[in-house]
SELUM-204771 format. One line per 3 residues: number of its first residue (from 1); their letters; for each residue x, y, z of C-alpha. Coordinates in Angstrom, 2 decimals. Example, Ala and Ser with C-alpha at 12.3 -4.5 7.8 and 13.67 -1.06 7.14 Angstrom:
1	as	12.30/-4.50/7.80; 13.67/-1.06/7.14;
***
This chain:
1	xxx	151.78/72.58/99.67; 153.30/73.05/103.36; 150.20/74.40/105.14;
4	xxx	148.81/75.34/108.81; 145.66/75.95/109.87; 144.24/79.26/108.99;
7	xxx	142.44/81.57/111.10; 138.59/82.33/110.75; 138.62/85.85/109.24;
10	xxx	135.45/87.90/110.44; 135.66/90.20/107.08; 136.14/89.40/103.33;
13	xxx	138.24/91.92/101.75; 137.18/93.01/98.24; 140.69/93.71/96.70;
16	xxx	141.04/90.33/97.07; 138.31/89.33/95.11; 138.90/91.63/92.87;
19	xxx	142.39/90.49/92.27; 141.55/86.97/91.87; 138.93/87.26/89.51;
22	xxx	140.66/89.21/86.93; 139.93/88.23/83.18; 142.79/86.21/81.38;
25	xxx	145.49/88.68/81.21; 146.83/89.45/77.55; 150.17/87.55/76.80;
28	xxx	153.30/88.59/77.93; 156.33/88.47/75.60; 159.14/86.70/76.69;
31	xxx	161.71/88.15/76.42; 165.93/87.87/78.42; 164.02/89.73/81.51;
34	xxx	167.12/90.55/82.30; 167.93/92.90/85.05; 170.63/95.59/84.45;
37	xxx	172.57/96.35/87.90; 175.08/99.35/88.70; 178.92/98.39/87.77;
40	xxx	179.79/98.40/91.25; 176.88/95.59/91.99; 177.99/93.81/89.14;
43	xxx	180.97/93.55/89.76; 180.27/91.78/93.32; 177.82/89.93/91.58;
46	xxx	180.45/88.50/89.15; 182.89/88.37/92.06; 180.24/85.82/93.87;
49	xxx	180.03/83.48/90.99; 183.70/83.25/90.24; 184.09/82.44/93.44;
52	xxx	181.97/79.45/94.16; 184.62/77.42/91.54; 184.41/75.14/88.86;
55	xxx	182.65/72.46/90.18; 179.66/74.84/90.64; 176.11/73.91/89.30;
58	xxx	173.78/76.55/89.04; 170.48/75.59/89.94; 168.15/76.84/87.00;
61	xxx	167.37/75.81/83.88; 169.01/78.92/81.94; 172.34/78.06/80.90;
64	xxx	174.58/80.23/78.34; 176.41/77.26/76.33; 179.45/77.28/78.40;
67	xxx	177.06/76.12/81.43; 177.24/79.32/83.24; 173.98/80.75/84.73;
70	xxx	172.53/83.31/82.07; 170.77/85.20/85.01; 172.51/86.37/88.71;
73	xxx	171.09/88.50/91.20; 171.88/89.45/94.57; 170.67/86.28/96.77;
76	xxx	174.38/85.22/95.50; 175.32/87.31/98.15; 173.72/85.79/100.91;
79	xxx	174.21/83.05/103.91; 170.61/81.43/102.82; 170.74/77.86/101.28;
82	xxx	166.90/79.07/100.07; 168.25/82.31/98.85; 171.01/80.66/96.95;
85	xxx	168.62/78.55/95.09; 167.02/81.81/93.60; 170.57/82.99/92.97;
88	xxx	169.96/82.20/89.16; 166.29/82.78/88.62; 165.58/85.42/85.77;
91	xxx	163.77/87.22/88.70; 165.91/90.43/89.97; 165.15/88.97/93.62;
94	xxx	166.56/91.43/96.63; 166.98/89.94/100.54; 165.31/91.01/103.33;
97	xxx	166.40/94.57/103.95; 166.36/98.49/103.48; 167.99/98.42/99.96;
100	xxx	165.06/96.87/98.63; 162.52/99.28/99.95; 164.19/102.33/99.46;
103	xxx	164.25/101.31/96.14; 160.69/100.11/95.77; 159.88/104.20/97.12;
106	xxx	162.38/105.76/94.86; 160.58/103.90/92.04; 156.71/104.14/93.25;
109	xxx	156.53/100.01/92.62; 154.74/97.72/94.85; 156.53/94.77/96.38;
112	xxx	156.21/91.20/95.40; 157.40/89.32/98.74; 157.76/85.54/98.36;
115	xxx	158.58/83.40/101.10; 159.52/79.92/101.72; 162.64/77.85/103.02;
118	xxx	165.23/75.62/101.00; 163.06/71.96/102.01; 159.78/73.30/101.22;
121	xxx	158.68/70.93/98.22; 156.03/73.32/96.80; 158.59/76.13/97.13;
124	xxx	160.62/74.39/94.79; 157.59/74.40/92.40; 156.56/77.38/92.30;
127	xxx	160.40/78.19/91.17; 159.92/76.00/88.61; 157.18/77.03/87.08;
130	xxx	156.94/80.88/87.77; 160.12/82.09/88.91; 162.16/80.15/86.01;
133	xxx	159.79/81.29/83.47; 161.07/84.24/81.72; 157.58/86.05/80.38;
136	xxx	156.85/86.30/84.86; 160.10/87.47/85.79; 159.58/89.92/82.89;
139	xxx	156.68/91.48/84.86; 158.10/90.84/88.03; 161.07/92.88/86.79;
142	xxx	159.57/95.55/85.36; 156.35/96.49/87.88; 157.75/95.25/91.28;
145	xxx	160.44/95.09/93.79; 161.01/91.16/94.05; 161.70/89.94/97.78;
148	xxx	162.79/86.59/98.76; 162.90/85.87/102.17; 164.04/82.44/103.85;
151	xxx	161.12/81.68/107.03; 164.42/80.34/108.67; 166.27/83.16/109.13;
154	xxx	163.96/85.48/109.35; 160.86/83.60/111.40; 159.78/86.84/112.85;
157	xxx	159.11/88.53/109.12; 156.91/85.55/108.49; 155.01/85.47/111.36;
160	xxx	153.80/89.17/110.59; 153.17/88.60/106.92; 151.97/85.26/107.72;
163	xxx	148.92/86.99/110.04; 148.11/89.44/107.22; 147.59/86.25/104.56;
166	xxx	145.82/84.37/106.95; 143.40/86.80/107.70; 143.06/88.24/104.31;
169	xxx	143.14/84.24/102.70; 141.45/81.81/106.12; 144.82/79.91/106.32;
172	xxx	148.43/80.23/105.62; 151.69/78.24/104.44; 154.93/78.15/102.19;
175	xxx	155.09/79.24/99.67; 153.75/82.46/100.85; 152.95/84.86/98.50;
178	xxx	152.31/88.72/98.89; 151.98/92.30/97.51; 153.24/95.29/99.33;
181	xxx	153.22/98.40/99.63; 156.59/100.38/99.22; 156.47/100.71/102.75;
184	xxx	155.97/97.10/103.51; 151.92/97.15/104.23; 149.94/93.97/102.41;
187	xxx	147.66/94.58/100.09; 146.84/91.21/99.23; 148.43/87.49/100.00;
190	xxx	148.15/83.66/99.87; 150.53/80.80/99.29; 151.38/78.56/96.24;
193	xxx	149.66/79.98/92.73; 149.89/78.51/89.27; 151.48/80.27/86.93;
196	xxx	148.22/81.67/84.88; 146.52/82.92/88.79; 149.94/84.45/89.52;
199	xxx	150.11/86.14/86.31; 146.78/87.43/86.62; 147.23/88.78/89.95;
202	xxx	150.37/90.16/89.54; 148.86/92.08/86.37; 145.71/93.17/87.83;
205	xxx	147.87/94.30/91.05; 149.90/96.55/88.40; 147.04/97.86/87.01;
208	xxx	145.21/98.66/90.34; 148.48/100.41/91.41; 148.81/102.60/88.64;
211	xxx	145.29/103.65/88.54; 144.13/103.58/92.31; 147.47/103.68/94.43;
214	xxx	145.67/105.74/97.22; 142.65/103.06/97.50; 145.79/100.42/97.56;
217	xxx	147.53/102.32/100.35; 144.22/102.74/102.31; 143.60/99.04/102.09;
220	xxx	147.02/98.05/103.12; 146.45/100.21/105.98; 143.49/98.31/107.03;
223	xxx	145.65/95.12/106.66; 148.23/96.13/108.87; 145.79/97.35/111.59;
226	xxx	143.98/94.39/111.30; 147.21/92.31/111.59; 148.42/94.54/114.40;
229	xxx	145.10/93.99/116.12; 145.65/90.04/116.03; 149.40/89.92/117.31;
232	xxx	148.09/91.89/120.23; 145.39/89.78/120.71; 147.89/86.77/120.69;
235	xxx	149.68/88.50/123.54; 146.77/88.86/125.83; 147.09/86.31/128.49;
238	xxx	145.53/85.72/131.97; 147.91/84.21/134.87; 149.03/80.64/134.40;
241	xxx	147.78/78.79/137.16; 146.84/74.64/137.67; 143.12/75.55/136.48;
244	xxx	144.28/76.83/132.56; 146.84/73.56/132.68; 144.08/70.69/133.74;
247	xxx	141.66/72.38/131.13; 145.03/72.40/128.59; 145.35/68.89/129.01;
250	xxx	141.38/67.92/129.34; 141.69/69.17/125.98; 144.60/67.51/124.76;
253	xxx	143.25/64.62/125.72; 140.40/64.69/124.45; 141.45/65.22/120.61;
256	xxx	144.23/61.91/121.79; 143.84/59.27/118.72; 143.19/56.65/120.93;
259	xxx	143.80/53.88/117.69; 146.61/55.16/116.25; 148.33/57.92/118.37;
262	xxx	148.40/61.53/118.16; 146.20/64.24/118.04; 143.37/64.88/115.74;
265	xxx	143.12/63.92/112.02; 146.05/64.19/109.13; 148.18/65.31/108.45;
268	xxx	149.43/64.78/111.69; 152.56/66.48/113.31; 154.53/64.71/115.99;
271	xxx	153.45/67.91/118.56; 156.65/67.36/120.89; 155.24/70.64/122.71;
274	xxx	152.10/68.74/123.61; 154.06/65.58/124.40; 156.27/67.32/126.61;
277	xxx	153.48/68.83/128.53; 151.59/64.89/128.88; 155.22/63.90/130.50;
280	xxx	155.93/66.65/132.34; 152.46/66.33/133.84; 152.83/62.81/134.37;
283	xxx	156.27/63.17/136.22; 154.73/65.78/138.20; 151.63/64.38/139.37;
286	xxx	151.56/60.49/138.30; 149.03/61.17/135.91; 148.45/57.99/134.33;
289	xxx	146.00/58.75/131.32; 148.53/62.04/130.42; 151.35/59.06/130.60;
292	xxx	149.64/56.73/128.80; 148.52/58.90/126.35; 152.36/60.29/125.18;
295	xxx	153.92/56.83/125.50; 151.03/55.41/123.50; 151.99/58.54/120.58;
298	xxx	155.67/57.63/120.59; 155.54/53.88/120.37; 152.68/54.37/117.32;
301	xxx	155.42/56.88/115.59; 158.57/54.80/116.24; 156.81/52.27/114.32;
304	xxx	155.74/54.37/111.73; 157.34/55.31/108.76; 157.14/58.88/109.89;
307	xxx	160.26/57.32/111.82; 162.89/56.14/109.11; 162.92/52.76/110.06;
310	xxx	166.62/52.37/107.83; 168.63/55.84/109.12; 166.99/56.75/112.31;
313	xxx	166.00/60.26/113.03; 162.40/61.64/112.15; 160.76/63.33/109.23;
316	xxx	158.60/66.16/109.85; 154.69/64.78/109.41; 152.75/62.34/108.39;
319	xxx	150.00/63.06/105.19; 147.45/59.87/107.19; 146.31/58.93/110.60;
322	xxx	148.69/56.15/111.07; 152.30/57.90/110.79; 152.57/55.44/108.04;
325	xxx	153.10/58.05/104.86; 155.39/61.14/105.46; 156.42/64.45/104.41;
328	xxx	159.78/63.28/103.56; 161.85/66.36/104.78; 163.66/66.21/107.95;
331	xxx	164.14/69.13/110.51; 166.95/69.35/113.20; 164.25/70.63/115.49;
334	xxx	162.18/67.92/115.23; 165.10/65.60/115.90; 166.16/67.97/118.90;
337	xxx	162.66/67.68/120.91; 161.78/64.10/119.64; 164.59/62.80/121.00;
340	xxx	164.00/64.70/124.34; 160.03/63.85/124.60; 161.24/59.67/123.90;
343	xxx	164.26/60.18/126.44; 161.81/61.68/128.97; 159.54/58.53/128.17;
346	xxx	162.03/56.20/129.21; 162.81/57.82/132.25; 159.24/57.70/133.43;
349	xxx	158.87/54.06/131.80; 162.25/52.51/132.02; 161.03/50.82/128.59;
352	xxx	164.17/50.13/126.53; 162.51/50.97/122.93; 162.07/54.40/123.65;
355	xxx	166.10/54.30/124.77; 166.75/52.77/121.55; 164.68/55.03/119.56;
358	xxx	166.46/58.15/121.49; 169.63/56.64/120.43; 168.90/55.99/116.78;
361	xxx	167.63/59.49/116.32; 170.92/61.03/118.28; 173.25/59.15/115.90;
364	xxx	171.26/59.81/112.90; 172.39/64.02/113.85; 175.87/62.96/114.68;
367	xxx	176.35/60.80/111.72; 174.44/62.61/108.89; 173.47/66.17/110.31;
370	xxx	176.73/67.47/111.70; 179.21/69.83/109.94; 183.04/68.74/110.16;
373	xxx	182.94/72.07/112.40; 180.86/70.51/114.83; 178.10/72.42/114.30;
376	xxx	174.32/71.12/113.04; 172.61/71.18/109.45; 168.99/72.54/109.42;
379	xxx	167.18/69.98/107.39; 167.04/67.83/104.34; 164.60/67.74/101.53;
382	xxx	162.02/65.74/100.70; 162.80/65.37/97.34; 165.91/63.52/96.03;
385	xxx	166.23/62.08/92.50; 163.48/64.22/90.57; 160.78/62.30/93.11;
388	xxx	159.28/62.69/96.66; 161.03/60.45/99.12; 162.93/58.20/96.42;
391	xxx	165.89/58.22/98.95; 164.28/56.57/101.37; 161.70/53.82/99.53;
394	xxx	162.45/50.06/98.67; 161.20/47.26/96.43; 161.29/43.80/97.10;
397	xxx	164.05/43.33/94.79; 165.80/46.10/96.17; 166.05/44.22/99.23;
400	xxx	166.72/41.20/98.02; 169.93/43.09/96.16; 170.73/44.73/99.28;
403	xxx	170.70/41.45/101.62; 171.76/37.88/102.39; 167.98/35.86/101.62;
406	xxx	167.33/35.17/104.97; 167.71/38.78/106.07; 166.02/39.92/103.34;
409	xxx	162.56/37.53/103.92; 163.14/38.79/107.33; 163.21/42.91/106.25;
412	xxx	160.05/41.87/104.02; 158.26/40.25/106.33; 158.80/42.89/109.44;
415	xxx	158.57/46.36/107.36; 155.31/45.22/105.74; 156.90/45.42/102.38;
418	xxx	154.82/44.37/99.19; 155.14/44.21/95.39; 152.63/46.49/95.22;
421	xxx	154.55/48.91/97.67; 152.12/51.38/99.58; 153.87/54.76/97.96;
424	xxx	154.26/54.94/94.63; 154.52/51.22/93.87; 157.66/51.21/96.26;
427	xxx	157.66/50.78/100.03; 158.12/52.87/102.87; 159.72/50.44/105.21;
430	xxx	157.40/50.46/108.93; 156.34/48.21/111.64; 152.70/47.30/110.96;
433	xxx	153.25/44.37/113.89; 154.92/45.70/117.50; 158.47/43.94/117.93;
436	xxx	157.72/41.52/120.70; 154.98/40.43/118.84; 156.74/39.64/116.10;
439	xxx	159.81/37.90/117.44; 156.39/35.70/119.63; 155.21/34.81/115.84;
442	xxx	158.54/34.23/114.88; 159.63/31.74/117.93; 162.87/33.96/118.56;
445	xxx	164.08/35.98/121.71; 162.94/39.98/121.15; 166.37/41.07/121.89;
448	xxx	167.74/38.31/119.49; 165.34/39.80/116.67; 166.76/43.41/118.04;
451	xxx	170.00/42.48/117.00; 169.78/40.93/113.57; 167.36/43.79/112.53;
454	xxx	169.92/46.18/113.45; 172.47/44.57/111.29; 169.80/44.29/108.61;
457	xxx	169.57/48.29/108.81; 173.28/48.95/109.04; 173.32/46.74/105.78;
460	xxx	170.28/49.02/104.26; 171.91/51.82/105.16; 175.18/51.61/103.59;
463	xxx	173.36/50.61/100.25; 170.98/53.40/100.62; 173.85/55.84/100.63;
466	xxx	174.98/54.74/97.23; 171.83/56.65/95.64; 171.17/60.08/95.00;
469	xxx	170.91/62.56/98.73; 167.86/64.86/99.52; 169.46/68.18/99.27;
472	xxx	170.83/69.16/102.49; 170.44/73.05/104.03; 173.76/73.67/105.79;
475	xxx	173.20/76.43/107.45; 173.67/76.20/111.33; 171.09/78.14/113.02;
478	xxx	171.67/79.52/116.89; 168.42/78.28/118.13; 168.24/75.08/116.34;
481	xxx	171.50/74.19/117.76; 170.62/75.36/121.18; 167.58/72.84/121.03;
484	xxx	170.30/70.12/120.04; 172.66/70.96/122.40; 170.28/70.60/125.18;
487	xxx	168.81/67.00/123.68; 172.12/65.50/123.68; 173.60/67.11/127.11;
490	xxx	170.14/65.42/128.83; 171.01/62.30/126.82; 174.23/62.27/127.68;
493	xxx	174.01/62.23/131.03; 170.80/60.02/131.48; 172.13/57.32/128.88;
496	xxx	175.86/57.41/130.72; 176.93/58.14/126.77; 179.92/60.70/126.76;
499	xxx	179.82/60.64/123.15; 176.81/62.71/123.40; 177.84/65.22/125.64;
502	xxx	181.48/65.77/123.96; 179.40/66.60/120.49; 176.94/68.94/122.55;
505	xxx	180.07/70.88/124.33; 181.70/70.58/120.76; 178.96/72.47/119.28;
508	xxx	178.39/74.98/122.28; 181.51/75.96/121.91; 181.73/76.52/117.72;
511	xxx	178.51/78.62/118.55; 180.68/80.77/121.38; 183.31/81.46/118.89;
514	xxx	181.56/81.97/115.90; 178.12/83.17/116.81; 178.91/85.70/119.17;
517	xxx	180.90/88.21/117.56; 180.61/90.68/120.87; 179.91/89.76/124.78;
520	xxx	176.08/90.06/125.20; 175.90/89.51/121.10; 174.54/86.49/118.90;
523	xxx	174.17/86.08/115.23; 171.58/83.70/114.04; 173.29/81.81/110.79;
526	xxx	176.56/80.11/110.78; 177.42/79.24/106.85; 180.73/78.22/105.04;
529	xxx	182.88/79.79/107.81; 180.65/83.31/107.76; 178.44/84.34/110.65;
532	xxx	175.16/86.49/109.59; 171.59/88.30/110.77; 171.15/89.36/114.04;
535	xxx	169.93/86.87/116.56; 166.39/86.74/117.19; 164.87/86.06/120.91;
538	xxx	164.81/82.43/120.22; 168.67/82.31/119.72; 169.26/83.68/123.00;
541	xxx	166.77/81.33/124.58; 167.46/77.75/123.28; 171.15/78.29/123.70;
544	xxx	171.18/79.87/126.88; 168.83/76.32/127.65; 171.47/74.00/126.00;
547	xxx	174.55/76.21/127.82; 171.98/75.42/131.48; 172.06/71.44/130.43;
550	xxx	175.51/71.10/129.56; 176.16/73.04/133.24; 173.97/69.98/134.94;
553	xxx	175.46/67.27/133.10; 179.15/68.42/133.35; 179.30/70.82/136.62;
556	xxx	181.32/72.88/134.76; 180.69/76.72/135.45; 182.11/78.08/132.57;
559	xxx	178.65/76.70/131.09; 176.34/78.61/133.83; 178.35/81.89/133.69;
562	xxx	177.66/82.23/129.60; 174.17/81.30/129.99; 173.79/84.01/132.55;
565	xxx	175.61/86.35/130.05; 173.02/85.74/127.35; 169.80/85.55/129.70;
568	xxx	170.82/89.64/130.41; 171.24/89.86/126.90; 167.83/88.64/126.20;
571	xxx	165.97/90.68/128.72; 168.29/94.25/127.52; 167.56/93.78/124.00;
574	xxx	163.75/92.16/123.45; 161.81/92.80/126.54; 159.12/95.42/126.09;
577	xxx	159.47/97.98/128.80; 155.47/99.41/128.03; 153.41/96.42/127.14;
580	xxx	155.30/93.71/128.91; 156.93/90.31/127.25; 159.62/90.28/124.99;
583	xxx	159.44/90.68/120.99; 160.60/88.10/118.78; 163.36/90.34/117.15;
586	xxx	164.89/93.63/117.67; 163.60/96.72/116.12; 164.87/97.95/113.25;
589	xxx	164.43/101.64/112.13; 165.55/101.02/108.49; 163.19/98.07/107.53;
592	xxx	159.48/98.60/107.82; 157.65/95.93/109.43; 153.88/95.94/109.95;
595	xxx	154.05/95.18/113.44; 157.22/93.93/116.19; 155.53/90.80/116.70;
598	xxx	155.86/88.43/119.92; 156.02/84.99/120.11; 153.46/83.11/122.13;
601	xxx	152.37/79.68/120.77; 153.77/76.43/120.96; 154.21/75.41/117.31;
604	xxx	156.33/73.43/115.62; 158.50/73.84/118.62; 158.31/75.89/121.92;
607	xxx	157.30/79.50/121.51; 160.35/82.01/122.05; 158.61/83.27/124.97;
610	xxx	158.56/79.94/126.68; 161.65/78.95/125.89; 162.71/82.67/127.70;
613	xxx	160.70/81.48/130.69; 162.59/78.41/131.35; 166.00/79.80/130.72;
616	xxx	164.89/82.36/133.38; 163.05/79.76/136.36; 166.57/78.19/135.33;
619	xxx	169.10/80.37/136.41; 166.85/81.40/139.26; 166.84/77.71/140.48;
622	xxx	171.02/77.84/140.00; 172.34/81.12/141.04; 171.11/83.35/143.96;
625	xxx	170.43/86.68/142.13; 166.58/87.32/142.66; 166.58/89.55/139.10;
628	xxx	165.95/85.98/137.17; 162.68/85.06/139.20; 161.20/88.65/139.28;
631	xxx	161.72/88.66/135.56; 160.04/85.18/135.08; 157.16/86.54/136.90;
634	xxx	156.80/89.72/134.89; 156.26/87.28/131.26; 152.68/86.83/130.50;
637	xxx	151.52/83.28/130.22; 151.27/81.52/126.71; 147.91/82.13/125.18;
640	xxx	147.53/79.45/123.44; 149.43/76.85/125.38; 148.37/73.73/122.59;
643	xxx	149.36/76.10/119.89; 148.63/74.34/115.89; 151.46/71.54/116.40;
646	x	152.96/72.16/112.63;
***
């Protein structure tokens, strides 16, 4: 399953126990499980499926003879390529929102909140196995208020529920699973279950509820204070000062995979964050270890087949130490920083590879990630073609199908590829020998080899898009874009490729229209024409970055002024006037939420809060009004400036 690293929990809770351990549960009788909905709901429901045509394939296994879906619910309703899979599950699923908590309190039912996002390959089986499966969306139905919610959209919900399972289960990851409250308090949580351990603990959950629901609601109110009690411990900081950075990187350093690149042991995440701090510190003080380090971690992933060697672009870990074997998925974020951390190591190196590399992974958004709008996708799966990574393997005979024989004994010969394959009996194609060593072996000129391998992937490519496609999410999220927009405005400029910055003002400018419905205003999701959620802190941030790169590269002002008008939007709307910082989201009187949590920690990708930072030492650096420096100065440094890099 898609996991982090948990937290060490100092207590054990006994509900949890005493849900897992349950005795087999009697069976349940399967039955339609359907759900009966008001007229009025209905009739939008109906309304929702009519509309998405003809040529519409609902994604479930429950089919009425005619090939329509036997089951709808409201995620039909939604902007959420993750929601929209559920759309058709025999599970009444609600969204994210009051409706479904009023209604869990009207009926005195506890909550069953699942969530996960539309690439998540162990989302997709759970789905399979327990939210297709009539008999536990029979129970689901009956005892709880279902919840799906997409970790996408809605990042700050799962970082709150994400605390309570890791302290309550000693890690966390998607799936995540949890029961409720009706007012949105855990009682109990963890990630992917198989069908009989869900079914138990949904049953002995039920039973608990109905015969201790004030023990329940006095355990869920340990939870939340427990997970209220670790957010604000996450926001603690000291002042960020040269002493916390040299002990940062001492650190980082030390845990540097000095054989095969990266950080620590698999699964191993590229870590852009941590990359970009080795580079920055390098460019700031000629640090050569810090340098060597990150150039040593990109070269060892371009060559990987964490890097796909055919399409360019990046997919989003690798499962050993060697980037050779990856989680198939791809994520526009990743391809936003990665190509920013190899662009910076050019700069600083002036080697051409890491150019090329920036290119390849550029043109793999333009080409395959980018909406006819202008706009860019969110990710595609890992699975295509009822396997993991079948899109993207080869055979020997594949190859030899695909090429001329000379370019295929070539392909073989410089991806490593064997009969035997090393996934699955097929290949992932990589680059077990460095490129100038190769073309040395080979008695040609490197740039000579350069050239025929790229028409040797052109050639692959074309092929490979002849076979069934990962499924790709289409939504276009604010902050993802804002990440892009600022990758390919740097690029742009540093490469002397207008290409790149026409597509990044392209996009900045589909956001402006569509995103912002009001001056000072964002929405988060952009979907089939329809703008949705409110914008979290992180929306704000990244864009207001990629408006402050498009400014340098193009001069412009048009760029600087909406940049500025978002920064005040940001600091109006999320800072926290008592305990300092800004929250992730808004608050919201009609949903309960255990805690308004803020974000901190590099990840994945940059906290919120540091993005915030930069857009604010930004404008401070560009305009003269001292209100963007005193607010810089008033954020608490990151915590936890190495953060878990997944």
């Amino acid at each position: 399953m898609t996991t982090r690293p948990g937290r060490r929990t100092t207590a054990t809770l006994a509900l949890t126990l005493a849900l897992l351990s349950a005795t087999q549960p009697e069976a349940v009788e399967s039955t339609e499980a359907i759900a009966t909905h008001p007229p009025a709901l209905q009739q939008r429901l109906d309304a929702a499926l009519a509309a998405k045509g003809s040529d519409y394939a609902p994604r479930t296994e429950h089919l009425k003879p005619d090939g329509q879906p036997r089951f709808t619910n409201r995620l039909i309703l939604e902007d959420s390529p993750y929601l929209l899979q559920h759309a058709h599950n025999p599970v009444d699923w609600y969204p994210w929102g009051p409706e479904a908590f009023e209604q869990a309190r009207r009926e005195n039912k506890l909550i069953f909140l699942s969530i996960g996002y539309s690439t998540c390959h162990w989302c997709h089986v759970m789905e399979r196995e327990s939210f297709e499966d009539l008999a536990i969306a029979e129970l689901l139905n009956e005892h709880f208020i279902a919840i799906k919610v997409d970790r996408e959209v809605h990042p700050d919900v799962d970082q709150t529920y994400m605390t309570a399972v890791e302290l309550l289960a000693g890690r966390g990851g998607w799936p995540m699973s949890s029961i409720l409250t009706p007012d949105g308090d855990t009682i109990d949580g963890g990630t992917y279950f198989p069908p009989a351990e869900f079914t138990r603990l949904l049953e002995r959950a039920r039973d608990l509820w109905q015969a201790q629901p004030d023990a329940l609601r006095a355990q869920a109110e340990r939870v939340a204070r427990a997970v209220s009690r670790a957010l604000d411990t996450q926001g603690q900081a000291a002042a960020l000062d040269d002493a916390i950075i040299d002990r940062a990187l001492a650190e980082l350093l030390a845990r540097h995979d000095e054989l095969q690149g990266g950080f620590g042991l698999a699964p191993k995440f590229p870590q852009e964050p941590r990359l970009g701090l080795l580079l920055d510190q390098a460019l700031r003080t000629g640090d050569d270890a810090a340098l060597a380090a990150a150039i040593f971690t990109l070269k060892r992933m371009a060559r990987g087949g964490i890097h796909d060697q055919v399409g360019g672009g990046f997919h989003r870990y690798a499962i050993d130490n060697d980037w050779l074997v990856p989680h198939f998925e791809k994520m526009l974020y990743n391809q936003a920083q990665l190509a920013q951390v190899y662009l910076a190591g050019w700069r600083l190196t002036a080697d051409p590879n890491l150019a090329r590399v920036t290119r390849r992974t550029l043109d793999y958004v333009l080409r395959d990630m980018t909406s006819p709008e202008g706009g860019f996708y969110s990710a595609t799966d890992a699975d295509s073609d009822g396997d993991e990574g079948r899109f993207f393997l080869w055979t020997p005979a594949e190859l030899r199908a695909a090429l001329p024989a000379e370019d295929a004994d070539l392909a073989i010969r410089f991806h490593g590829v064997t009969e035997t394959g090393n996934f699955e009996g097929r290949n992932i194609l990589h680059v077990p020998v460095a490129l100038d060593a190769f073309a040395a072996a080979e008695g040609v000129a490197p740039a000579d080899l350069q050239q025929q391998l790229a028409q040797i992937h052109e050639t692959l490519y074309q092929v490979r898009e002849e076979r069934p496609h990962p499924h790709r999410d289409e939504k276009i999220l604010t902050a993802w874009n804002g990440m892009m927009i600022s990758a390919l405005a740097e690029a742009g400029a540093a490469l002397e490729e207008p290409r790149y910055l026409a597509a990044a003002e392209r996009a900045a400018d589909l956001l402006w229209a569509e995103a912002r419905p009001a001056p000072g205003q964002l929405t988060r999701v952009y979907l089939d024409g329809r703008a949705s959620q409110p914008a979290l802190l992180e929306d704000y941030a990244f864009l207001g970055a990629g408006l402050i790169a498009l400014y340098d590269a193009s001069a412009d002002p048009r760029w600087l002024e909406r940049a500025r008008e978002l920064t005040d939007a940001l600091w109006s709307r999320f800072a926290d006037p008592e305990g300092g910082g800004l929250f992730m989201g808004e608050a919201s009187t009609d949903t309960p939420l255990m805690a308004r949590p803020k974000d901190l920690s590099d990840g994945a990708m940059p906290s919120a809060t540091s993005a915030a930072l930069h857009l604010l030492a930004a404008l401070d650096q560009r305009t003269d009004d001292l209100r963007y420096g005193q607010r810089a100065g008033a954020l608490p440094a990151i915590p936890a400036i190495l953060g878990d890099g997944s």
